[in-house]
C-alpha positions as CSV (number, residue, x, y, z in Angstrom):
1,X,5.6,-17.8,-8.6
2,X,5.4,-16.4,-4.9
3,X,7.6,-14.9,-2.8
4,X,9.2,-17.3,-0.1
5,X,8.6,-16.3,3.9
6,X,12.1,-15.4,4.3
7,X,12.3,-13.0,1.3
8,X,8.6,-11.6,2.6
9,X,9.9,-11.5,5.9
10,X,13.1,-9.4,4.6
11,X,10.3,-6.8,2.5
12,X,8.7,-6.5,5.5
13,X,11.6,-5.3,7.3
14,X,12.6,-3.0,4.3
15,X,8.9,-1.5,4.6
16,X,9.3,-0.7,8.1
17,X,12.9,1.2,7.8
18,X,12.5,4.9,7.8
19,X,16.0,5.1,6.0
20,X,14.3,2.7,3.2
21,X,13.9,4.7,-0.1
22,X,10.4,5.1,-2.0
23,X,12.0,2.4,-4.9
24,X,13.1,0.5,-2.5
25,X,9.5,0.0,-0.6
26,X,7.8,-0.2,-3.8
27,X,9.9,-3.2,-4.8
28,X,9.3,-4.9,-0.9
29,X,5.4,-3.6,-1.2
30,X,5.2,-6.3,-4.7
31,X,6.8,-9.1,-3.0
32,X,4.4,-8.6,-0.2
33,X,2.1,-9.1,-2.5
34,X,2.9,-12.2,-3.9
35,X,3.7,-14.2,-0.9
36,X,1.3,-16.6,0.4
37,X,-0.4,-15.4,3.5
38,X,-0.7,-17.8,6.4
39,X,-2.4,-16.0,9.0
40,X,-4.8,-17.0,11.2
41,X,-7.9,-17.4,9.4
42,X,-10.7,-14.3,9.7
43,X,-13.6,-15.6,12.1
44,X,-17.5,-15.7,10.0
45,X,-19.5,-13.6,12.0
């Protein structure tokens, strides 16, 4: 199972928090993990 874009979206927010506590980022750091990435693709050089 992933994580959906708006829970990803919400860990990404936590992460950037200076008031966010170690747990805390650890927890928002794994569901980072397990979202899907849609990004722009990386250019083949």
């Amino acid at each position: 199972m992933t994580t959906s874009k708006k829970d990803a979206s919400k860990a990404g927010k936590l992460l950037g928090s200076a008031k966010t506590s170690k747990t805390v980022k650890s927890v928002a750091a794994s569901d980072l993990a397990q979202a899907k990435h849609k990004g722009k693709p990386k250019k083949k050089k």
